[in-house]
SERO-4910 file (N, C-alpha, C, O; in steps of 0.05 Angstrom, whole numbers):
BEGIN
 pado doro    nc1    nc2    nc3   cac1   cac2   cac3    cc1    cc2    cc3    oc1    oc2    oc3
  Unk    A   -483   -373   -315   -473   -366   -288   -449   -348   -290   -429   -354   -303
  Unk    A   -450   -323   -275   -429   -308   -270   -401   -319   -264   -403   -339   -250
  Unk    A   -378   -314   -268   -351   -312   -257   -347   -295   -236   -343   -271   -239
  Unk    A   -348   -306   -216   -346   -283   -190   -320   -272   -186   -301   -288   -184
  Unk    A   -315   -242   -185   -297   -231   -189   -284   -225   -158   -288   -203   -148
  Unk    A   -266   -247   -143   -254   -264   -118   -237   -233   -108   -214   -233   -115
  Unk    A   -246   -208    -93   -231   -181    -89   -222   -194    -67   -218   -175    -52
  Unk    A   -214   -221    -48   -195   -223    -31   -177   -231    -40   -155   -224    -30
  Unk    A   -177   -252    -63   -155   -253    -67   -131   -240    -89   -107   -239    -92
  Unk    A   -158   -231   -103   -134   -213   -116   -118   -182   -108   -103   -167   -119
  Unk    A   -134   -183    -76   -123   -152    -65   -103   -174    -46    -87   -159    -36
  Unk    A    -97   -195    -38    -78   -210    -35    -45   -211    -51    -21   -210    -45
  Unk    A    -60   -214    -72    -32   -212   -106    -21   -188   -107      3   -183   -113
  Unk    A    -49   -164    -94    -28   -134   -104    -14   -127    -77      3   -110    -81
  Unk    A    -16   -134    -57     -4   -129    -26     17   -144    -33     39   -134    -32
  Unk    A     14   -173    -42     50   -187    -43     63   -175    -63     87   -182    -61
  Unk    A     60   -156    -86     71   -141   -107     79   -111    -83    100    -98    -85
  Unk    A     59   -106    -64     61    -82    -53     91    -89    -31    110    -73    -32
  Unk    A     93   -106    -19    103   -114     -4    138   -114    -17    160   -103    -12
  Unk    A    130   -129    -29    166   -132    -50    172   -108    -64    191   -109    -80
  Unk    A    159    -84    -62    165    -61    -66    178    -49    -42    198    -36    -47
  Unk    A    170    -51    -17    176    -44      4    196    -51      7    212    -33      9
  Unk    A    207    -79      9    232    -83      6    255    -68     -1    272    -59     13
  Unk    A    251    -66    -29    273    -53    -51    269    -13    -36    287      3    -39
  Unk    A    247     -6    -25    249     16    -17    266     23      6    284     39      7
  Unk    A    257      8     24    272     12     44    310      3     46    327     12     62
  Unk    A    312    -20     22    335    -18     17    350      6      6    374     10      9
  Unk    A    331     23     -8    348     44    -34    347     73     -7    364     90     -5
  Unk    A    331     72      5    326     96     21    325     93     59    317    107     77
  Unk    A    340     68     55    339     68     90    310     82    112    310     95    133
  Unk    A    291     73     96    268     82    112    249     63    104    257     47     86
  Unk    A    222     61    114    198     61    102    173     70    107    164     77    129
  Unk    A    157     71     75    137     87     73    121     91     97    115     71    111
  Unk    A    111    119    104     91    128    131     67    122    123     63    116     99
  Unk    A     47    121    141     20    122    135     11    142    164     25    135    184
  Unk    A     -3    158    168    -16    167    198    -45    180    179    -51    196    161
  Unk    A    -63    153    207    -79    151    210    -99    173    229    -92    176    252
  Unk    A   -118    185    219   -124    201    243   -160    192    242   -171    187    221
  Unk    A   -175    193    271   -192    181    279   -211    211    296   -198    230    303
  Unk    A   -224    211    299   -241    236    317   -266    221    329   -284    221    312
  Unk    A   -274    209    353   -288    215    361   -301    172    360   -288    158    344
  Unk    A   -317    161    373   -315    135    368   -328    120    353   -329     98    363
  Unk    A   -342    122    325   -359    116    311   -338     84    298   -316     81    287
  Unk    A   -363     62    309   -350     34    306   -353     27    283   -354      2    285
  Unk    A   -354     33    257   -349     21    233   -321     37    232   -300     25    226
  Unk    A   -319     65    236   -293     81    227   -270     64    245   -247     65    238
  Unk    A   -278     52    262   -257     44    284   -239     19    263   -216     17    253
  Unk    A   -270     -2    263   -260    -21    252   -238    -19    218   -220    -33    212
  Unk    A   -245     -5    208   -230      8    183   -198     22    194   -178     17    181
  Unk    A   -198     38    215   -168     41    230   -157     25    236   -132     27    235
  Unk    A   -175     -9    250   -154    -30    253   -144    -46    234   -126    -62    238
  Unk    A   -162    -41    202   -159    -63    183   -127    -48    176   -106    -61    171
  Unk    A   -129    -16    178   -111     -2    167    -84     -3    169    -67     -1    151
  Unk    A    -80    -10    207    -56     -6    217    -52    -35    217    -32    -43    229
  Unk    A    -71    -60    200    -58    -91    197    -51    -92    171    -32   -108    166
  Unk    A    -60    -80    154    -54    -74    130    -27    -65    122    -15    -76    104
  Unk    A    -15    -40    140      9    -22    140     29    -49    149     49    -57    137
  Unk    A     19    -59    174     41    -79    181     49   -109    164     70   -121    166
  Unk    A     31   -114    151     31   -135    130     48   -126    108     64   -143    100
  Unk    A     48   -107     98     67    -90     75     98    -88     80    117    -92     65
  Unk    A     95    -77    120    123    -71    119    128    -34    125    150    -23    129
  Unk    A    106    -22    125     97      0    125    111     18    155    112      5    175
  Unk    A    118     36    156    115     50    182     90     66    186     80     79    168
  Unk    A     73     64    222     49     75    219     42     81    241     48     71    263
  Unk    A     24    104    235     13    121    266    -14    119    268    -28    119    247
  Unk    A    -23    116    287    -60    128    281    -63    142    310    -57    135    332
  Unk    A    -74    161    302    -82    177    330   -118    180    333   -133    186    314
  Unk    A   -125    176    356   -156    168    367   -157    192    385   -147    192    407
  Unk    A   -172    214    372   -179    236    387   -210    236    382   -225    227    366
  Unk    A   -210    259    419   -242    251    423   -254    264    407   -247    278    388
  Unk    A   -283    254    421   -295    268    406   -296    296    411   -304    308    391
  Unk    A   -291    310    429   -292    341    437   -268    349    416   -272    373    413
  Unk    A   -254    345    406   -226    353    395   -234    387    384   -258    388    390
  Unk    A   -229    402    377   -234    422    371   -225    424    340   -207    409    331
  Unk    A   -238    445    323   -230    444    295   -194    457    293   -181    452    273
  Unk    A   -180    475    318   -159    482    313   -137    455    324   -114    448    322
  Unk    A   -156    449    335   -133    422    347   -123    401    326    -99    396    327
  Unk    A   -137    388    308   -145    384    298   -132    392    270   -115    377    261
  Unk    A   -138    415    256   -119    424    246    -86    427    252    -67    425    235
  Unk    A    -85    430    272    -59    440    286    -42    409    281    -18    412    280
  Unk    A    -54    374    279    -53    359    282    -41    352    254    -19    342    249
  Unk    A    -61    361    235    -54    356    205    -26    375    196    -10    366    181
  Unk    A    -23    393    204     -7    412    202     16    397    212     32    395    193
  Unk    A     27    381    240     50    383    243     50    352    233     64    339    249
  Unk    A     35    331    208     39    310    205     49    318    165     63    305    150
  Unk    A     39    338    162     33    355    145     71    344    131     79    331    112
  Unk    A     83    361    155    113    381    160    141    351    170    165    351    169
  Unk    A    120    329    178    129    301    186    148    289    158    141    282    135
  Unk    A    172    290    170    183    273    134    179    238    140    187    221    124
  Unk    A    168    231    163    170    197    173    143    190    160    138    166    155
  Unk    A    127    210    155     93    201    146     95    218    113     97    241    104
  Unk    A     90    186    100     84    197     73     58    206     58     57    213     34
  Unk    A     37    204     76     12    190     65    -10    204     99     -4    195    121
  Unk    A    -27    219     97    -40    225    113    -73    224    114    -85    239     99
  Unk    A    -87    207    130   -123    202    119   -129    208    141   -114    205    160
  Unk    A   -156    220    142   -165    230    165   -195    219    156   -212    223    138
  Unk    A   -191    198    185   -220    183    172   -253    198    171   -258    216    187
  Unk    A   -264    193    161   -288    210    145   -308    187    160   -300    164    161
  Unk    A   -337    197    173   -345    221    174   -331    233    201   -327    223    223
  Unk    A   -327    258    191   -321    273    214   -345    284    247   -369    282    245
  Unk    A   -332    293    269   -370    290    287   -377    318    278   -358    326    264
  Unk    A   -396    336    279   -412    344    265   -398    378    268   -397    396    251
  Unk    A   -389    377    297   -378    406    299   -353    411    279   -344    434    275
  Unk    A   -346    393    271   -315    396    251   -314    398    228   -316    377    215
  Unk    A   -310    423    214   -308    422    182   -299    404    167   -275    407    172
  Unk    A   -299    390    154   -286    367    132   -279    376    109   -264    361     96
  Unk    A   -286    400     97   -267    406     82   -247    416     89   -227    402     85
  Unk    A   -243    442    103   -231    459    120   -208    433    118   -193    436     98
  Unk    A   -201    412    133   -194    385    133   -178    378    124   -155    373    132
  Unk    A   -198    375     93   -183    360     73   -168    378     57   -151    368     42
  Unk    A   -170    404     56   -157    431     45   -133    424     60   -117    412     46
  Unk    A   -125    428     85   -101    426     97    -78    407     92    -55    411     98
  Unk    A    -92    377     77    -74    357     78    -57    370     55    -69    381     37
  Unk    A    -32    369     56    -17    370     26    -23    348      6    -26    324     13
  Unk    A    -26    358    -26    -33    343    -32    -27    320    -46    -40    305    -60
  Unk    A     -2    319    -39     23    310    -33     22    284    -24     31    264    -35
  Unk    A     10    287      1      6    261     23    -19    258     23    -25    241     40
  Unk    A    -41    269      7    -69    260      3    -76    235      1    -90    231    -19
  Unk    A    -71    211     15    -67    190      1    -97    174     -3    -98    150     -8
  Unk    A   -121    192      0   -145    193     -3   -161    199    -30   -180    190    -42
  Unk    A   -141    219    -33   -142    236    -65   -166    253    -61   -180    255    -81
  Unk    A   -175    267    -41   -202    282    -44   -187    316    -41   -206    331    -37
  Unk    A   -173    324    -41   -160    354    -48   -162    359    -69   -145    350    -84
  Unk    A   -189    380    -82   -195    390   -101   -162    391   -125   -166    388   -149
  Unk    A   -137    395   -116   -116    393   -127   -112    355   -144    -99    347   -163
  Unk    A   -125    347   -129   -115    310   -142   -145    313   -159   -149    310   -183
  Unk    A   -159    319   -143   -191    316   -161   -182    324   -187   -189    311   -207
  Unk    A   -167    346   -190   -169    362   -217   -148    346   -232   -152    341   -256
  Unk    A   -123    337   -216   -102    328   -239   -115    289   -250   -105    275   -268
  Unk    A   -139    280   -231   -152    258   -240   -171    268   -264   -177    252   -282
  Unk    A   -176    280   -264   -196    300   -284   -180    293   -308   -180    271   -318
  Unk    A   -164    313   -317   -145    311   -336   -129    288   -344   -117    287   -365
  Unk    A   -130    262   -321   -110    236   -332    -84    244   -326    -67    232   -339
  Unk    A    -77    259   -310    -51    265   -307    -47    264   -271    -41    284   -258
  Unk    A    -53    234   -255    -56    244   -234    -38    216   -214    -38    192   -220
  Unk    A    -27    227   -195     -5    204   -179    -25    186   -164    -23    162   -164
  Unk    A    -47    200   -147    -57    184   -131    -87    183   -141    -93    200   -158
  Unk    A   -112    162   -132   -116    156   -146   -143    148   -113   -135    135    -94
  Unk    A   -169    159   -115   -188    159    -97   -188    126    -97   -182    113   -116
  Unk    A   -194    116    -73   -182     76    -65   -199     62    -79   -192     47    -97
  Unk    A   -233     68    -67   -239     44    -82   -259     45   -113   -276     29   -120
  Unk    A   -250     68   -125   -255     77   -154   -227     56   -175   -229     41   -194
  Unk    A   -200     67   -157   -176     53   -167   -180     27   -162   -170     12   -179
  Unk    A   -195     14   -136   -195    -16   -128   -214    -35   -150   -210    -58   -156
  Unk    A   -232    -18   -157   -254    -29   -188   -232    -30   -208   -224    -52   -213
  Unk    A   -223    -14   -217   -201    -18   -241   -179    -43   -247   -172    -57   -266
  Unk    A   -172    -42   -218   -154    -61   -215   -162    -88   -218   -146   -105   -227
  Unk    A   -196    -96   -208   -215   -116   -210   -204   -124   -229   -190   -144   -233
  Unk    A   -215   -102   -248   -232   -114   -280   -206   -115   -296   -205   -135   -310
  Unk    A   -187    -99   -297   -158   -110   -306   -144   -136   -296   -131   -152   -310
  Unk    A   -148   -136   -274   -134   -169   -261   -158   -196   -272   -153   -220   -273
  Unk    A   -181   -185   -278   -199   -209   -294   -196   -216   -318   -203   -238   -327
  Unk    A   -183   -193   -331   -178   -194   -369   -205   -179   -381   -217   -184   -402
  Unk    A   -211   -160   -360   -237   -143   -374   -231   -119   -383   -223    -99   -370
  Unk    A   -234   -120   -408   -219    -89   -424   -249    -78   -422   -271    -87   -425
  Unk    A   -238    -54   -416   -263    -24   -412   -272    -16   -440   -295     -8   -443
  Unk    A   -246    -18   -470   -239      2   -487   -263     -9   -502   -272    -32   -505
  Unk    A   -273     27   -515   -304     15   -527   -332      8   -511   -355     13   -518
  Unk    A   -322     -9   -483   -361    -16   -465   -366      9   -464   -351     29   -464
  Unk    A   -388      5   -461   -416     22   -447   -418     17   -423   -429     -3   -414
  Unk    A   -404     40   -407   -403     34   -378   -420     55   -358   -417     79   -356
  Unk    A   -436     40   -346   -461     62   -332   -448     62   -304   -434     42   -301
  Unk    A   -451     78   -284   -450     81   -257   -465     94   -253   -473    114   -266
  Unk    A   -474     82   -231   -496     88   -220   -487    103   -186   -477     91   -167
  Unk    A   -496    135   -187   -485    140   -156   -464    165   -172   -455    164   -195
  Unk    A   -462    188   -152   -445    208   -174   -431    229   -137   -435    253   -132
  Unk    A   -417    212   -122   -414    219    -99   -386    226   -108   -375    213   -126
  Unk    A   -372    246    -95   -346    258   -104   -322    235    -94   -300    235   -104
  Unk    A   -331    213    -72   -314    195    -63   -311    183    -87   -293    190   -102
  Unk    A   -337    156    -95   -333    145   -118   -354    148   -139   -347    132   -156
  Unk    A   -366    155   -144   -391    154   -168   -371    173   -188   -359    161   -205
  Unk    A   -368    202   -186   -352    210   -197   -319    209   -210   -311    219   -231
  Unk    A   -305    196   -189   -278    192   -199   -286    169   -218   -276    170   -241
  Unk    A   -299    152   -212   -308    120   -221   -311    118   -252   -298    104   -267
  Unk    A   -329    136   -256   -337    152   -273   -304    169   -294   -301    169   -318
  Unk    A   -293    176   -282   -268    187   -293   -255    169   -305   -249    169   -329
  Unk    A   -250    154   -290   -218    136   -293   -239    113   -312   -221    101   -324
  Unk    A   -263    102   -320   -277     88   -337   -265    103   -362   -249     95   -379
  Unk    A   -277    129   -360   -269    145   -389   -239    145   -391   -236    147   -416
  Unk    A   -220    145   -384   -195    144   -388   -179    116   -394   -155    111   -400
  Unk    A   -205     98   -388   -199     72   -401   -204     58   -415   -203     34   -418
  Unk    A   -218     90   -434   -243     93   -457   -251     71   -459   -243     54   -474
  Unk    A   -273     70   -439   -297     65   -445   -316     91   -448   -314    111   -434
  Unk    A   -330     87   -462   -366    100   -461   -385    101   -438   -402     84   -434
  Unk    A   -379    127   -420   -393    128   -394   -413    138   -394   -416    156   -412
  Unk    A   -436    132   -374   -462    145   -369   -460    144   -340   -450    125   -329
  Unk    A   -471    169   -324   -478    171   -292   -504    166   -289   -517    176   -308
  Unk    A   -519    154   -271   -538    162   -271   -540    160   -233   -524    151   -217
  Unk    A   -568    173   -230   -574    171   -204   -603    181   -193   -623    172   -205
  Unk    A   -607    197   -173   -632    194   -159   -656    215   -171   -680    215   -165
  Unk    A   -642    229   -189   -665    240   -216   -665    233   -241   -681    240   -258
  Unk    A   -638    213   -245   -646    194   -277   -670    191   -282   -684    182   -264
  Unk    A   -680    196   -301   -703    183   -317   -697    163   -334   -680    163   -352
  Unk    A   -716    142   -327   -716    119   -347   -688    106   -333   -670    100   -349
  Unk    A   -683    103   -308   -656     93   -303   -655     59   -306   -634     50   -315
  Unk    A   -675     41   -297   -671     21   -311   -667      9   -346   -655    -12   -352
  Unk    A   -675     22   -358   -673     23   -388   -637     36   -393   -626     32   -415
  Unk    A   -625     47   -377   -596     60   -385   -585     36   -368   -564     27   -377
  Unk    A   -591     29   -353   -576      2   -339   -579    -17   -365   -559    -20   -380
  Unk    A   -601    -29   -370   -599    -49   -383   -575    -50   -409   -565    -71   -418
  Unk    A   -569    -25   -417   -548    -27   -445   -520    -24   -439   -502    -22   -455
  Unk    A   -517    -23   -410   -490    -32   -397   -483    -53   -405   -497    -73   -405
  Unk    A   -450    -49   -416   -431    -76   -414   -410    -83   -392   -400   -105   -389
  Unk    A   -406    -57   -373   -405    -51   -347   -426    -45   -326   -436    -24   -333
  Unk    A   -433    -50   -311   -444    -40   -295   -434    -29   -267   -426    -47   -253
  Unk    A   -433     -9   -257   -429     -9   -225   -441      7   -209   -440     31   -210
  Unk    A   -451     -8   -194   -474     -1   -170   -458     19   -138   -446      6   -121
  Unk    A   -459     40   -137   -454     53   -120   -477     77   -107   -475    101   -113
  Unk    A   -492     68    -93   -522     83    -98   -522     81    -65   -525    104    -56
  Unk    A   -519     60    -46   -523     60    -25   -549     53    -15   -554     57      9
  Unk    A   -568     41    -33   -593     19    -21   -592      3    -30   -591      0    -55
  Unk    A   -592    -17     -8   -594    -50     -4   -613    -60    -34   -636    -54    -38
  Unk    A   -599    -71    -48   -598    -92    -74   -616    -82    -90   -638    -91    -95
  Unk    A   -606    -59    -99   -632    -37   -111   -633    -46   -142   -651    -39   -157
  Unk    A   -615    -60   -148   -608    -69   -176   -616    -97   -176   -609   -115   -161
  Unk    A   -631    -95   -193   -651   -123   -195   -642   -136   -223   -629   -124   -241
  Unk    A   -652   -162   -225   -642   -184   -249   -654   -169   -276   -644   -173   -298
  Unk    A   -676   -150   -270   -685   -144   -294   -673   -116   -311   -678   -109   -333
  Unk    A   -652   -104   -289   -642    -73   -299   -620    -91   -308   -601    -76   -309
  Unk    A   -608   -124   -318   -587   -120   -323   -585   -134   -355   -600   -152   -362
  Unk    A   -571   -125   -366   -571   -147   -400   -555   -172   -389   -539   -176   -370
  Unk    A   -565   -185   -407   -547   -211   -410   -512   -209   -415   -498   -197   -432
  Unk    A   -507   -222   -399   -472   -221   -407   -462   -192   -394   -439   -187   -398
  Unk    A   -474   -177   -383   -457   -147   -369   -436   -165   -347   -434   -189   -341
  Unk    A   -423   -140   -339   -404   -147   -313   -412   -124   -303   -412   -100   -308
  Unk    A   -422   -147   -275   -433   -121   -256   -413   -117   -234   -397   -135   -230
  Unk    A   -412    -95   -219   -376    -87   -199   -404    -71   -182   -417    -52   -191
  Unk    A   -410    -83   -158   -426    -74   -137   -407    -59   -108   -389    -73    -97
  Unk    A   -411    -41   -101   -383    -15    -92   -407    -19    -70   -396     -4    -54
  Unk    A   -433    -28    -55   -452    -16    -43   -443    -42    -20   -439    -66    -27
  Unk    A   -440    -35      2   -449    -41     31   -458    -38     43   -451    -16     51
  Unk    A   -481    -50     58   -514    -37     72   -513    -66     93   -500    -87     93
  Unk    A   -529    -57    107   -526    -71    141   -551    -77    139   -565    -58    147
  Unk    A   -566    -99    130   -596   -105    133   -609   -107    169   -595   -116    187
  Unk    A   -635    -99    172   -639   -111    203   -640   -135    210   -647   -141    233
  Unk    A   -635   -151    194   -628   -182    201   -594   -191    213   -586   -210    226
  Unk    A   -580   -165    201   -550   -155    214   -538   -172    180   -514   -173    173
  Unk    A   -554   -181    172   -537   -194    143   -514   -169    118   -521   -147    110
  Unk    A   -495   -180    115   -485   -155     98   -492   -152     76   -489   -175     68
  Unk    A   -503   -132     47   -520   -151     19   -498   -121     10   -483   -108     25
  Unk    A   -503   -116    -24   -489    -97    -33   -514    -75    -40   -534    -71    -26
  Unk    A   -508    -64    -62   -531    -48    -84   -542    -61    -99   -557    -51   -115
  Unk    A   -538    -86    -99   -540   -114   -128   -552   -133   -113   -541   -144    -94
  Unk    A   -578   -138   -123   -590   -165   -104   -577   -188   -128   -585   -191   -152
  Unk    A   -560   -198   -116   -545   -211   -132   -551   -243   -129   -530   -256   -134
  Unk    A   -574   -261   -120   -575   -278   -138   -602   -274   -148   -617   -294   -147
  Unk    A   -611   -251   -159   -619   -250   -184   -601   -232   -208   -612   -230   -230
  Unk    A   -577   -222   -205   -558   -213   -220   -543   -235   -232   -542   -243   -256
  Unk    A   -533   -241   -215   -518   -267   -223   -519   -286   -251   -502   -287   -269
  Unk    A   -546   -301   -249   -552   -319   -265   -549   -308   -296   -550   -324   -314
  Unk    A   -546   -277   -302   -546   -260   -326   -528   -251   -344   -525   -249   -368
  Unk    A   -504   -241   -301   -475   -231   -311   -454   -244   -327   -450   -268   -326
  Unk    A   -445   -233   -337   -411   -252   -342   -396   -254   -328   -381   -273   -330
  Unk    A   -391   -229   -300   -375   -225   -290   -385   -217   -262   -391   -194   -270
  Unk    A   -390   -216   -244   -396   -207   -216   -381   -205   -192   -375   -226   -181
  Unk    A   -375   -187   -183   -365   -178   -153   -387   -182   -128   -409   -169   -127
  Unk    A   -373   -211   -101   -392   -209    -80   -395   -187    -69   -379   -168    -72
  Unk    A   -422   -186    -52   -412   -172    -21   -416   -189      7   -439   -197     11
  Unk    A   -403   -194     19   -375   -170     26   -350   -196      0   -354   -217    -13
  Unk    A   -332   -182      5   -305   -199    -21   -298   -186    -37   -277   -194    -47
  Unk    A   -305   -168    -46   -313   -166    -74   -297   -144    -80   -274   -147    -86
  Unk    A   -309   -120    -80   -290    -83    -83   -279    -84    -50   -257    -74    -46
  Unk    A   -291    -94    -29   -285    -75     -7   -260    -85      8   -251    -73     27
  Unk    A   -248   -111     -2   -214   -114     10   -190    -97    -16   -165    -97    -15
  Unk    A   -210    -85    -37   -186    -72    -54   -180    -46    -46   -160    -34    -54
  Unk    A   -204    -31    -24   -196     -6    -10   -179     -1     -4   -165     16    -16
  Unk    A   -170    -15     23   -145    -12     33   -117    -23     26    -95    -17     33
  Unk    A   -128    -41      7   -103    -43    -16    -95    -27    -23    -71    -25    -19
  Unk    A   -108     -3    -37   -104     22    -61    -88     38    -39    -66     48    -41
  Unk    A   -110     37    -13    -97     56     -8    -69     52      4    -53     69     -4
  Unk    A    -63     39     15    -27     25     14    -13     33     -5      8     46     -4
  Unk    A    -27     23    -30    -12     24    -52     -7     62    -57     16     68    -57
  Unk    A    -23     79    -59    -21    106    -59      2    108    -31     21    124    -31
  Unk    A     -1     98    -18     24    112      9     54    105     -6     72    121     -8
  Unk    A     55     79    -16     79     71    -25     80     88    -51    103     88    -61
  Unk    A     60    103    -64     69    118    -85     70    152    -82     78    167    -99
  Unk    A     63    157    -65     69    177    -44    102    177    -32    118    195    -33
  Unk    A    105    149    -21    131    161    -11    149    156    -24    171    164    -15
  Unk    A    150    144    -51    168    148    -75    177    173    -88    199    179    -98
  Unk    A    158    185    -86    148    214   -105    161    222    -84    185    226    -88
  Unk    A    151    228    -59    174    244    -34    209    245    -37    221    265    -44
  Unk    A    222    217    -30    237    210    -38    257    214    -57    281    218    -52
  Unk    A    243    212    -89    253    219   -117    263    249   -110    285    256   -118
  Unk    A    243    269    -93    249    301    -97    273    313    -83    278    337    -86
***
């Protein structure tokens, strides 16, 4: 039987570490760290993710904005929005929740944020300095897996670590920051060949593919640790991951639920990037 790898409470341990940082910040700099939130248009999962956000900011200690524009907003408005939060010294840290409604460029977007206050990390500028290993902030829940498997006593150095899913949010950075914690990575995804057979020689596994429990007891070896990143809404309204996980389970060494599991270390990370954002501000 797996060791289930508990992501509430250990994104609990890094918020009270995040928190007593806050402290000592706002003592050394008579302020604290910004966060502004920006929202377009009313799509109810993005909503619910703005309220976890601005309870999150207040649990820390955080200063925080979120602005709820309609859906008509215009792409200069909009811009014009990022621009003067951009130029804001009270906001350290700027996310503009994704997906955007359809008339609105999203890169165009994400180009504008400095990258500075990217506290998302998707500005081709952080992409590249994560590339290299040389990078401040750190895409949330690519960094929120890391943090997992280090807070369990799971060293990367040497596994054979497959990901599955190669999306610029997480399949790819995921994929990065594995190799920089040398391990031995493989991508695979929706034209792998032979992709159950490259699962099976995982000593890592992580499922980020986005269909409901696509990873079965048989793509996995004995003894892997599987890190399931997938949330899917069955029509029964049940929440499951990418990992039909009790047939994973009985195999793993190590397993992440859904829901529990990666998806309370999101908004951890990303806290944690604001507070390392407004340090870096600060220091200059």
């Amino acid at each position: 039987m797996a060791q289930i790898i508990d992501g509430k409470a250990i994104s609990r341990q890094v918020r009270e570490e995040i928190a007593a940082e806050v402290v000592s910040f706002k003592e050394k700099y008579n302020c604290a760290p910004g966060l502004a939130v920006v929202i377009v248009g009313n799509d109810p999962a993005s909503q619910v993710y703005v309220r976890n956000k601005k309870r999150g900011c207040e649990e820390v200690g955080f200063y925080s904005e979120s602005y709820e524009l309609d859906e008509s907003t215009t792409q200069e408005e909009l811009n014009a929005l990022v621009e003067k939060l951009n130029n804001d010294e009270k906001i350290h840290g700027i996310l503009v929740q994704l997906p955007l409604p359809k008339h609105l460029n999203e890169t165009e977007v994400l180009l504008r944020i400095k990258p500075e206050k990217d506290v998302d990390a998707f500005h081709p500028y952080n992409v590249g300095k994560i590339m290299i290993g040389n990078h401040d902030l750190l895409p949330c829940t690519p960094a929120g897996v890391m943090v997992l498997l280090e807070k369990s006593g799971i060293d990367v150095t040497g596994k054979k670590c497959v990901v599955i899913g190669r999306s610029n949010i997480v399949g790819k950075p995921m994929a990065m920051l594995l190799l920089h914690a040398n391990g031995t990575v493989t991508v695979c995804h929706s034209k792998t060949q032979k992709l159950a057979d490259i699962c099976r020689e995982a000593d890592i596994l992580v499922a980020s593919i986005g269909k409901p429990e696509f990873v079965k007891g048989d793509m996995v070896k004995e003894g892997a640790v599987v890190v399931d990143v997938g949330i899917n809404r069955l029509d029964s309204g049940k929440l499951v991951g990418d990992v039909a996980f009790s047939e994973v389970e009985p195999k793993a060494s190590y397993i992440t639920p859904v829901p529990g599991g990666v998806g309370p270390m999101t908004i951890t990370m990303l806290l944690k990037n604001t507070l390392t954002a407004a340090k870096i501000a600060r220091e200059k």
